[in-house]
N, C-alpha and C positions, 0 to 999 in steps of 0.2 A: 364256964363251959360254952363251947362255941352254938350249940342249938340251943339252949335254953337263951341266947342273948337273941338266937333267929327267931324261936318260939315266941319272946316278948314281944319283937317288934314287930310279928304277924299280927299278935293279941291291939298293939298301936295302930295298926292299919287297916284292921277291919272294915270302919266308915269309908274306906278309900277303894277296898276293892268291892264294898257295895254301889260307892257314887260310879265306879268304870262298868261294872255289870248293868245296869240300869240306864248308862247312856248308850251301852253295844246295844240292851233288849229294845230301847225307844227308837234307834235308828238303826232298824234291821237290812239289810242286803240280800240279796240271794246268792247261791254262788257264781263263780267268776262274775260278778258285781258288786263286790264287797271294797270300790273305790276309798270310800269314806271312811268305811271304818279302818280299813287297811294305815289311811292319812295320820287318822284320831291314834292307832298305835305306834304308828314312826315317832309324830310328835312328841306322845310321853319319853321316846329313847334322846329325844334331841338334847344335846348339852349333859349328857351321861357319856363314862371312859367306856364305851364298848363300841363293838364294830355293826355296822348295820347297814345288811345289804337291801334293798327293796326290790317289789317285782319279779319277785323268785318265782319261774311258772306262772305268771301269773299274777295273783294283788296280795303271792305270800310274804316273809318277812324273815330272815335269819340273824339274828341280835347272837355276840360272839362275845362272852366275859373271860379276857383271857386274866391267870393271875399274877400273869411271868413268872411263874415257875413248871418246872417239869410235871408230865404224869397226865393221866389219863382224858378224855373227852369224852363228858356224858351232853347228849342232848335232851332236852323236853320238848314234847308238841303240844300245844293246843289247838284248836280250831275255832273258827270266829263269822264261819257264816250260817245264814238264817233259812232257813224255809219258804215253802208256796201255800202259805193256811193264813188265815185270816183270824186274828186275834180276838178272843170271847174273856180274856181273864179278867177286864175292869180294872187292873191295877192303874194305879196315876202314873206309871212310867210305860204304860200299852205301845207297842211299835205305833210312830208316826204314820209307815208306809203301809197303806193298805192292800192287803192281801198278801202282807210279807212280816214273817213271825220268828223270833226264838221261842223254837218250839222243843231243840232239846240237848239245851246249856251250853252250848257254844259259848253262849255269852259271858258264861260264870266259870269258864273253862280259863276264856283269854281275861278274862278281870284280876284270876290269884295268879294265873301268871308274870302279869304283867309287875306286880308287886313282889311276887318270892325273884322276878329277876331281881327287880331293883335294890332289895336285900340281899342280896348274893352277892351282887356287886359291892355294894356295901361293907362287908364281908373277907371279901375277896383278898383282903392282905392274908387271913387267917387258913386258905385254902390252897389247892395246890390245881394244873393240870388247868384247863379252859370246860367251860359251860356255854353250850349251843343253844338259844333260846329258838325254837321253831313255831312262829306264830302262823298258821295254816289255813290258807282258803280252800272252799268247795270242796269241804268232805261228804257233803250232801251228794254232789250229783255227779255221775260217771264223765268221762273219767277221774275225777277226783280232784285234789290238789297234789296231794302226796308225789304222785307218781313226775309229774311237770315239776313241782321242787326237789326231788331226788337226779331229776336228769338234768336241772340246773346247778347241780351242784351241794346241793344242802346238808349233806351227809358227808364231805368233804374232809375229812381226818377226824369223824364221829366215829367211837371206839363203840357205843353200844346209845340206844333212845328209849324214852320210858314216858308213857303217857294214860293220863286218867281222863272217867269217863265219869260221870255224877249219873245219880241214877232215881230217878221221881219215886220209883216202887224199893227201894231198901231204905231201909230204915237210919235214921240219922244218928251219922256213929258206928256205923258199919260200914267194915271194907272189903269189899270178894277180890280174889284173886285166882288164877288157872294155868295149869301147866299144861303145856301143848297145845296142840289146837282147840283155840278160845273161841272163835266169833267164824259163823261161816262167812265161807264163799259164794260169788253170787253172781250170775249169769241171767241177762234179760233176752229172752227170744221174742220174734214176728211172723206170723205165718201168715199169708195170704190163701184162699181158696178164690181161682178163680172158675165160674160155674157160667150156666149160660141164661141172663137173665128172659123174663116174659109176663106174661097174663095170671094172675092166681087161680082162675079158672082153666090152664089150660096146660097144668104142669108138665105134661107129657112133651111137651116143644120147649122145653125149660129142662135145666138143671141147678137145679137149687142148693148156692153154696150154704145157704143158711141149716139145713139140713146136714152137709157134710162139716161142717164147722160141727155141729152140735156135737154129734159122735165124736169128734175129735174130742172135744173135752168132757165127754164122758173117758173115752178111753185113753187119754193122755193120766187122768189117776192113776191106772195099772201098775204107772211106773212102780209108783215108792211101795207099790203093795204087792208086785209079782216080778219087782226083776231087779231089786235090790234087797242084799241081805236082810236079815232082820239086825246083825251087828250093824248098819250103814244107816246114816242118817240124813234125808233130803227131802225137799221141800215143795213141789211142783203147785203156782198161782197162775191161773187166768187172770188178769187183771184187767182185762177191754174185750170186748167184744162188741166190734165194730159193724152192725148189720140194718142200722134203722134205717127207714122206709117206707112206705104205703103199704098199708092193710092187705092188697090186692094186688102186690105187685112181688116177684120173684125176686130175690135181690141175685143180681150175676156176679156179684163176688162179695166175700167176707173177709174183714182183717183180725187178728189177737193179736195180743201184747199181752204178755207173761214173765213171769219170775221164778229161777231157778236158787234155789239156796241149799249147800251141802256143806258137810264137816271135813270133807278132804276131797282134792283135788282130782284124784280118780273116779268118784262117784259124781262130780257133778259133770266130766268131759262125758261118764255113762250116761247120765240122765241126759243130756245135749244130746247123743246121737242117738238115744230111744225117743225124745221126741220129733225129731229128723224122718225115722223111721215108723212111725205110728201116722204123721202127717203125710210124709209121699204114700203109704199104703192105703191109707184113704183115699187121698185122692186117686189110688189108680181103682179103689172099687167104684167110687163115683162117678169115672170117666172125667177129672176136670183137672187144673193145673196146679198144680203146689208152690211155692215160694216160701222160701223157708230161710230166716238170718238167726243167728245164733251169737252172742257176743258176753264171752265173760267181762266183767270188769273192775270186780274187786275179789283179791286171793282169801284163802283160808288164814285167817289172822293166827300166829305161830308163838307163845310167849315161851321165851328161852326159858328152860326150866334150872339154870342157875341163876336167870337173872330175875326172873319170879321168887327163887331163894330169898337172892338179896331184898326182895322190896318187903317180901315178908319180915325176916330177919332187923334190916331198919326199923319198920313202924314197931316191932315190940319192943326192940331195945331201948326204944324212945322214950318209952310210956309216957304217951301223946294222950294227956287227960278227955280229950274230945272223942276218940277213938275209944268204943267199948268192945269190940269183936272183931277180930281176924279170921280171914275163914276161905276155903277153898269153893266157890260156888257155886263151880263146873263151867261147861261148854254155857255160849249165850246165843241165843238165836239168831239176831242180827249181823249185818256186814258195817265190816270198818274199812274205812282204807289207809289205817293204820298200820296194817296188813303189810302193806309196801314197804316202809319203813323197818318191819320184821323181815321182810325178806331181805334185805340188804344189811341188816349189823342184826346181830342178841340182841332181843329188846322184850321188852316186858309191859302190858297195858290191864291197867287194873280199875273198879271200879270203887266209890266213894258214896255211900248212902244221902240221900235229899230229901227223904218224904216229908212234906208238910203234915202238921197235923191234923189237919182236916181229910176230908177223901181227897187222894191223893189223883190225878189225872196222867195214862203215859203219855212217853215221850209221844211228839208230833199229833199229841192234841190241842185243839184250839186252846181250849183251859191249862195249860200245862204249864207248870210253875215248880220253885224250888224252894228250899228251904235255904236261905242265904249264906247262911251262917255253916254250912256244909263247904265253903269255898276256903272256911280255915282251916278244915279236915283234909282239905286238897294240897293247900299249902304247908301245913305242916308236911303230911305226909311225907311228901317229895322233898321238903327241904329236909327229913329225914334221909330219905335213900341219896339225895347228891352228895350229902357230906358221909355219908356211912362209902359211897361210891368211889368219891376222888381222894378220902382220905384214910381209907384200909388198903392195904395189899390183897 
């Protein structure tokens, strides 16, 4: 049977996709900087029968397993770049680069990938239909990779893409999975107040933006609590608030930077123009100037709910001894820009349990770390759904 010979020689490669995980985590990159490691994954394709474009967008990577035969094209993505945190785990393989971290799995993302291809390929007489491998930069930082390897082409006779997500806080051996809108949307705004600096003593010849900033984010809360449903879900963060200075001195302007996060697309363009409007209102009670940028930049992540079926359906028809729980998880907090890739073909992104057994740390903590052996729950998995994919009707 064509998985149980794929399932053995994931169970043969283990050591292999732990020795690649550990050399992405030791020499981390940040996004669009991911030269090296970008390098280190071409290499492993060199001297293998697949097509391999480099520089997609960017430092991504499209690796093309055709079988010569007719039928469908599923793609995979992983993601392979690092973080801006500074490494506390102590492990003997801790990132080289200081102040630059896998912080949340990227690394062990592109490790089982990099091996369920090379298996596949492997394979490949016994398959039908071609296999898109999509190894992905800067899913970290706006605008993304996703979106720059879509407009290069990457999705280029992809019938449908399906990608996993490891996760520090589920438990190892569990898989969630969700239909419809899975991961928000997510929008970062800037407001400037500009006010009229002076003397701390002598406020009255002053206009103190620090004062009108403050209100602002008092009342920029409102939102999610008086002008969106209680069915709507969004997120409204301060995240800077730019006003240091002298004890005794007025500051003449203030900057924020903030983050928007909603479950659909109409509630987060509301949320955008109630902070738009809560911001110029202010500044017209304080008499001073507003400036205001607004910028979505990753969509509402969308998981096609037949092709959610299918991943479900796969992993239990498998019975994939590693796997103890299947299960629908709900909506997750966070932004994907996986997202993108949904928007363009049915596609489906699920997640894979990691906890260590110790207290476990999340994702984009210094300490953050996996359970290894979670990357043959990955690779299984998905060499489930490819071969359940390209070789059902």
């Amino acid at each position: 049977m064509l998985l149980k010979e794929i399932f053995d020689e994931i169970d043969k490669r283990q050591d292999e996709m732990v020795k690649h995980r550990r050399h992405i985590h030791e020499n981390a990159e940040l996004s669009f900087e991911e030269v090296e490691t970008a390098k280190y994954i071409t290499d492993y394709y060199k001297g293998k029968d697949v097509e391999v474009t480099k520089n997609m967008g960017g430092n991504g990577l499209r690796v093309v397993i055709d079988t010569g035969k007719s039928g469908k094209t599923i793609a995979i993505r992983a993601d392979f770049d690092a973080l801006p945190i500074h490494e506390e785990t102590g492990l003997p393989f801790a990132s080289k680069n200081e102040g630059v971290m896998h912080a949340c799995g990227h690394d062990a993302h592109t490790a089982y990938l990099m091996v369920l291809a090379d298996i596949l390929l492997e394979k490949k007489d016994q398959l039908r239909g071609k296999i898109v491998i999509i190894h992905q930069h800067a899913e970290e930082t706006p605008p993304g990779g996703a979106k720059a390897m879509i407009d290069a082409g990457v999705l280029d006779g992809v019938d449908n893409v399906f990608g996993i997500h490891i996760m520090s806080s589920m438990d190892y051996g569990v898989v969630q999975y969700h239909k419809g809108n899975t991961q928000t949307g997510r929008s970062k705004f800037a407001i400037k107040f500009q006010g009229v600096g002076g003397h701390g003593s002598m406020p009255h010849l002053s206009n103190d933006s620090i004062v009108a900033a403050s209100h602002f984010v008092t009342a920029v809360q409102t939102i999610v609590s008086r002008r969106l449903s209680p069915f709507e879900n969004g997120v409204v963060t301060i995240g800077s608030f730019e006003g240091a200075g002298s004890f005794n001195i007025i500051k003449d302007s203030v900057r924020l930077v903030g983050d928007i996060r909603a479950m659909s697309e109409d509630t987060r363009e509301k949320v955008e123009r109630e902070i738009e409007r809560i911001a110029k209102g202010i500044g017209e009670t304080f008499g001073m100037e507003v400036q205001v940028e607004c910028k979505s930049d990753y969509p509402v992540l969308y998981n096609d709910p037949a092709m959610a079926e299918l991943v479900v359906n796969a992993i239990k028809d498998a019975d994939i001894k590693e796997v103890k729980e299947v299960y629908d998880g709900g909506p997750q907090p966070p932004s994907e820009d996986f997202a993108y890739y949904a928007k363009e073909r049915p596609s489906c992104f699920y997640y894979v349990g990691a906890k260590k057994e110790d207290t476990p740390y999340p994702h984009h903590h210094p300490k953050f770390d996996i359970r290894e052996d979670a990357m043959i729950v990955c690779a299984k998995t998905m060499a489930a759904v490819t071969v359940k994919y390209l070789m059902e009707d």
